[in-house]
C-alpha positions as CSV (number, residue, x, y, z in Angstrom):
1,X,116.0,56.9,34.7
2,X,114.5,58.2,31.6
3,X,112.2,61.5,32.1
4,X,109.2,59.5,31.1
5,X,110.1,57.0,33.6
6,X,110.5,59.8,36.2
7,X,107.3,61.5,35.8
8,X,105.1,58.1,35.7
9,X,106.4,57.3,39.0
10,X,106.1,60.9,40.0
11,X,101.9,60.7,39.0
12,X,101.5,57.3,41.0
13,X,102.8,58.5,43.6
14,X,100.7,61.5,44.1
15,X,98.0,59.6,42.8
16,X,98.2,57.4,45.8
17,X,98.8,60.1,48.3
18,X,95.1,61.5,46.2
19,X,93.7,58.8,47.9
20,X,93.1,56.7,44.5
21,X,93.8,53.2,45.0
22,X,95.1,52.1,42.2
23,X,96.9,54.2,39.0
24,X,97.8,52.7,35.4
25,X,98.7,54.2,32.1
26,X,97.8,53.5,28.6
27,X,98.9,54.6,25.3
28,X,96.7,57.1,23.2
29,X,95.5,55.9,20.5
30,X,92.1,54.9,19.0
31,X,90.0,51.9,20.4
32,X,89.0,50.1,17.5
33,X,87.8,47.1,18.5
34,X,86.2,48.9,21.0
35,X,84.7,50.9,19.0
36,X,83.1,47.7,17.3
37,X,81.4,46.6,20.2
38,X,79.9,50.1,21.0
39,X,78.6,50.2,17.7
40,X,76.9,47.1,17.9
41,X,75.5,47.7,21.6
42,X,74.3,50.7,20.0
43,X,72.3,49.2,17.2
44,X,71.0,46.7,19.4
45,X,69.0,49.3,21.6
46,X,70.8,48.5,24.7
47,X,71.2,51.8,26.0
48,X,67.5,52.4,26.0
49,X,66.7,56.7,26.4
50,X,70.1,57.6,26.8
51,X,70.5,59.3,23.6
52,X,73.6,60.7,25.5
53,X,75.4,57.2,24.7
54,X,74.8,58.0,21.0
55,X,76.4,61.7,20.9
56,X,80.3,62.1,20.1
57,X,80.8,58.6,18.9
58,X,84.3,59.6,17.2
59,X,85.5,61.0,20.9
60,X,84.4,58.3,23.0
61,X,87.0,55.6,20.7
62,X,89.9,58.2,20.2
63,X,91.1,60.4,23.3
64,X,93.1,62.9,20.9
65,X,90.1,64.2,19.9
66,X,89.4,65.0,23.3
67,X,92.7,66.5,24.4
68,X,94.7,67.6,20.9
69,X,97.8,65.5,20.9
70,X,97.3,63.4,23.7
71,X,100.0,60.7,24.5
72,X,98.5,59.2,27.6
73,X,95.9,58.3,29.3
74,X,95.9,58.0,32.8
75,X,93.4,55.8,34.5
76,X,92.6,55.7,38.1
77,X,90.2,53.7,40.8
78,X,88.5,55.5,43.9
79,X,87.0,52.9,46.1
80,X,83.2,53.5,47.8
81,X,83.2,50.4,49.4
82,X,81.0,51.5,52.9
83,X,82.2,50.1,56.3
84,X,78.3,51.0,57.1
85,X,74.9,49.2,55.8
86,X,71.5,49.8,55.3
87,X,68.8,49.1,58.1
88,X,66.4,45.8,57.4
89,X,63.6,47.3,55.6
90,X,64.7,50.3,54.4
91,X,64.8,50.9,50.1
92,X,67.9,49.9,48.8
93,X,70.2,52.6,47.7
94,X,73.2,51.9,45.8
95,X,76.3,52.3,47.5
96,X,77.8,54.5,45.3
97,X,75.1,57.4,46.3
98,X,75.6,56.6,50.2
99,X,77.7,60.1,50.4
100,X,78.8,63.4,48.6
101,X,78.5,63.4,44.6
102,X,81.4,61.1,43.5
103,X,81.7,63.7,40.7
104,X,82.6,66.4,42.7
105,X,84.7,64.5,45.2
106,X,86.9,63.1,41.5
107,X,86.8,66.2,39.8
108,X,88.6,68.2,42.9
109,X,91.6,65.1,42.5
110,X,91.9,65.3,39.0
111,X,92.2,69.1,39.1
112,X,95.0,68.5,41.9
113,X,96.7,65.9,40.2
114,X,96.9,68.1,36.9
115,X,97.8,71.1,39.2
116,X,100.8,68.9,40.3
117,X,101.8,67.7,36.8
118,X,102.2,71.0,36.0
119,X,104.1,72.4,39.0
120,X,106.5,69.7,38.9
121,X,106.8,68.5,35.3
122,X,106.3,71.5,33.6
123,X,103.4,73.0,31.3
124,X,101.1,70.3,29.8
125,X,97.4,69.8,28.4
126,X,95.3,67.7,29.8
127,X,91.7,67.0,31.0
128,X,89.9,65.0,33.7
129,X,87.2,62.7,33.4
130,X,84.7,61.0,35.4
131,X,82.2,59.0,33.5
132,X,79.7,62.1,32.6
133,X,82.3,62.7,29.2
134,X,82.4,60.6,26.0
135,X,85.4,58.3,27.4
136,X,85.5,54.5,27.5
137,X,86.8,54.6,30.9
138,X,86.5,50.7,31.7
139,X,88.5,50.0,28.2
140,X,91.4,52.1,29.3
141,X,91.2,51.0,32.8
142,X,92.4,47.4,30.7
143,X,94.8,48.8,28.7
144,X,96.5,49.9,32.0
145,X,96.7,47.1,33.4
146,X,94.1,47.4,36.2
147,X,91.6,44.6,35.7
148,X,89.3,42.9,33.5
149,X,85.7,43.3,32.1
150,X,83.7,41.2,34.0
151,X,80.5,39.0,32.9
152,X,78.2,41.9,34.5
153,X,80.0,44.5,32.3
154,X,81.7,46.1,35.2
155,X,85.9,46.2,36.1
156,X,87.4,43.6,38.6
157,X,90.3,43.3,40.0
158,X,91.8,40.5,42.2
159,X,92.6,42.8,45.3
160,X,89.5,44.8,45.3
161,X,86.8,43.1,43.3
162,X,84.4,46.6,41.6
163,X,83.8,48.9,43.9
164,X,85.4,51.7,42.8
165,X,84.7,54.5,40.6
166,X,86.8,54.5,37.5
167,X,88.8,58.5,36.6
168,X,90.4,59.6,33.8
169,X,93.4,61.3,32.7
170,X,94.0,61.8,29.1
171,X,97.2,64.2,28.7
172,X,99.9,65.2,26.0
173,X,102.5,64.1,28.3
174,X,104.8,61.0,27.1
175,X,104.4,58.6,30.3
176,X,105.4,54.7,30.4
177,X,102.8,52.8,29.6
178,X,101.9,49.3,31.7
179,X,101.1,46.1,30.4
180,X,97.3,45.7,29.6
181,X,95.3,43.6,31.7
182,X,94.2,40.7,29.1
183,X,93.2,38.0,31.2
184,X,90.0,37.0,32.3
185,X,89.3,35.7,35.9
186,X,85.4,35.4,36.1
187,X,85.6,31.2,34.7
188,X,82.7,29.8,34.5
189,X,80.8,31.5,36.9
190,X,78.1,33.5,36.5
191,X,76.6,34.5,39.8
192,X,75.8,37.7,38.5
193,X,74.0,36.8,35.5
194,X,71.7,34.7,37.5
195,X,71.5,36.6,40.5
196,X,70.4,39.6,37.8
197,X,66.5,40.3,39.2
198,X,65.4,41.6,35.9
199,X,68.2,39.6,33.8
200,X,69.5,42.6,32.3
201,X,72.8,41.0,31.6
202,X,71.9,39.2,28.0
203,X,75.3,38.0,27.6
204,X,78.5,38.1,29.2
205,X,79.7,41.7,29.2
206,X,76.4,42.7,28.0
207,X,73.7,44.4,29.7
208,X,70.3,45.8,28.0
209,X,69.6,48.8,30.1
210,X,66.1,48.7,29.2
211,X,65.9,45.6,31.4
212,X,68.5,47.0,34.4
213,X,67.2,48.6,37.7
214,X,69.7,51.0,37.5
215,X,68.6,52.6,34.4
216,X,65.0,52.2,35.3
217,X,65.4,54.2,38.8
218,X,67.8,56.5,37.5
219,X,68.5,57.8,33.7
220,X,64.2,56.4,33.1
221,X,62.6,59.6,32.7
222,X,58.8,57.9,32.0
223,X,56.1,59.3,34.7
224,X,56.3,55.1,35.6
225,X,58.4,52.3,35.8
226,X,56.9,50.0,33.0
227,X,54.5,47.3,34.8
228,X,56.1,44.0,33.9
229,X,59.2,45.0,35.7
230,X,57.3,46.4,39.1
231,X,57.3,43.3,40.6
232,X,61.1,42.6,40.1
233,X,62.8,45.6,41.6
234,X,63.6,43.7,44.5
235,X,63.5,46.8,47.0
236,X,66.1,48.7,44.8
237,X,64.8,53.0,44.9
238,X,67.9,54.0,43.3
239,X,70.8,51.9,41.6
240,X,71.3,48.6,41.6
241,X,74.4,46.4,43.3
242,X,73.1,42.7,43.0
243,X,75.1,41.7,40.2
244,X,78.2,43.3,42.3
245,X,77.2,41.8,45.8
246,X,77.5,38.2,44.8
247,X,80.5,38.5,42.8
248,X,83.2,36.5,44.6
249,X,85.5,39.0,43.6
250,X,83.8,41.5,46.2
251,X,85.1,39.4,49.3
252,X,88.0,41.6,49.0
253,X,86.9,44.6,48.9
254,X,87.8,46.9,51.7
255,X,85.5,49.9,53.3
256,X,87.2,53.4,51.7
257,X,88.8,56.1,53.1
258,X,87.3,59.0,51.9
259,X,85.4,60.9,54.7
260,X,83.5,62.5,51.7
261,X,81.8,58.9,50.8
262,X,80.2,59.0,54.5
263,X,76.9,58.1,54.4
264,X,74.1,60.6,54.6
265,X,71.7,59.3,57.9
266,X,68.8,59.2,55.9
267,X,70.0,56.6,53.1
268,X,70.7,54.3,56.0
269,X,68.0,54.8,58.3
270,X,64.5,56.0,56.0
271,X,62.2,53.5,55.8
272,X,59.6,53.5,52.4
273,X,56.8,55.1,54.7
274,X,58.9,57.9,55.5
275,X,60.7,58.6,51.5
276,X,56.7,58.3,50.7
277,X,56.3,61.2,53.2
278,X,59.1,63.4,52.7
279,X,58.7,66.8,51.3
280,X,60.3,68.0,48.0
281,X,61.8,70.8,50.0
282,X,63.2,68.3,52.6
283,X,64.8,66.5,49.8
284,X,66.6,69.0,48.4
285,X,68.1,70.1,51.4
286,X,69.6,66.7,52.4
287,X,70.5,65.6,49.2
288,X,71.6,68.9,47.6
289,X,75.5,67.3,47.0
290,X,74.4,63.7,46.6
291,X,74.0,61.6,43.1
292,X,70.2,60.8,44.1
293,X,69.7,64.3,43.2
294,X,69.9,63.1,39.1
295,X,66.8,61.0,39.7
296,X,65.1,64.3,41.1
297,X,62.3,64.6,44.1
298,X,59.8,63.2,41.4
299,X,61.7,60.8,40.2
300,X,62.3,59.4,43.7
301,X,58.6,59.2,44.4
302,X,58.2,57.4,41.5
303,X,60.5,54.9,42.7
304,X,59.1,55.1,45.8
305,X,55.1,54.1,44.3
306,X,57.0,51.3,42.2
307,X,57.9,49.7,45.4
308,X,54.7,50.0,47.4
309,X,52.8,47.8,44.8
310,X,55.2,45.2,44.4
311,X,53.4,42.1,45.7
């Protein structure tokens, strides 16, 4: 067994034991055809406000610019998938923000698993990411070998469907590289697409994020939710799963193991009356370590007043 061969089995494995449920490997190199598609996404408008999606366009398409002679990148999938679920009547809340901060929870493996690379390999360089740095983190997740793209622009897999988050790896370590996922396995449905309450998804793969709840109730900064899309949030406060619940795909997914994803009471069990009535001071105390805290106190009641006039 070849050293590379050694130390890519040595990473899944302590990967798995991580508690990430999947772990695939990619080549370094620049995404050009990814790169393409960004562009054009870009100049379409579909990333609304988030002038973040705009910045370090040269980093986000080449990982050695991120990590200096980077050989590999390492791609891994945390599953969220809650045993629990909501009470009738209560604001939905994605189930992604049930529990602690997925950021934190990722950041703390990543640091462990390049802790481990470097107590058992030897000195290397290498930095974790988790979706808030200028990586394409669902194209590497296919050039792993870990799924496919699916019509509502999120990764699948067969034994899990999408809900997981996706974590990055990119090192200067030489690591065996798997075959890249380049099949796709959504046909001709598109449950998603119609399913979509504001039709965000304008194309398979594509979604305009000035249309999508999930921008709306969480990266929208505007004082209000713009009127014509009031009566189509469809009881969402924060996130959006629709075009995830009624992919077929999701039949398999499994409830996760990670005691840090348990849900917070209050997500489960508020109803709108009581988020209407709950103090800034409150909020901050309950949701100090959760991702609801991006949308801020005032962000949240203005999610909240979007809901109580829907008809």
């Amino acid at each position: 067994m070849s050293p590379a061969q050694k130390n890519t089995e040595l990473i899944k494995t302590e990967a798995a034991r991580l508690g990430f449920s999947a772990c695939g490997i990619a080549v370094a190199t620049q995404l050009d055809d990814d790169a393409r598609r960004l562009e054009q996404w870009l100049q379409n408008g579909f990333q609304a406000d988030m002038q973040y999606m705009e910045r370090n366009f040269d980093l986000r398409i080449d990982p050695r610019k991120l990590v200096p002679g980077a050989k590999s990148v390492i791609t891994m999938l945390l599953n969220y998938f809650p045993s629990q679920v909501q009470q009738p009547n209560t604001p939905h809340i994605a189930k992604y923000a049930w529990g602690t901060d997925y950021h934190y929870v990722i950041k703390d493996k990543l640091n462990e698993l390049l802790f481990f690379i470097k107590q058992h390999i030897g000195e290397v360089d290498g930095r974790g990411f988790v979706d808030s740095a200028p990586v394409l983190e669902r194209s590497w997740a296919t050039r792993s070998g870990l799924g496919w793209v699916g019509k509502n622009a999120n990764l699948l897999t067969k034994q899990a469907g999408s809900f997981f988050f996706i974590a990055t790896l990119i090192t200067d370590l030489e690591l065996v590289p798997d075959n890249a996922f380049n099949t796709d396995h959504c046909g001709t449905c598109t449950r998603c697409i119609d399913a979509c309450p504001t039709d965000a998804i304008i194309a398979p793969g594509t979604v305009d994020a000035n249309k999508c709840i999930s921008y709306l109730t969480i990266e929208l900064k505007d004082a209000l939710i713009p009127g014509e899309l009031h009566s189509k949030m469809d009881n969402w406060m924060f996130g959006c799963d629709v075009c995830q619940d009624v992919c077929p795909w999701n039949r398999f997914s499994k409830p996760n193991t990670e005691s840090a994803f348990t849900p917070i009471p209050e997500i489960l069990n508020l109803s709108l009356q009581q988020w209407e009535q709950m103090s800034e001071d409150h909020f901050k105390s309950v949701f100090k370590n959760s991702p609801l805290k991006r949308s801020k106190f005032t962000g949240i009641q203005r999610n909240v007043k979007a809901l109580k006039i829907v008809p």
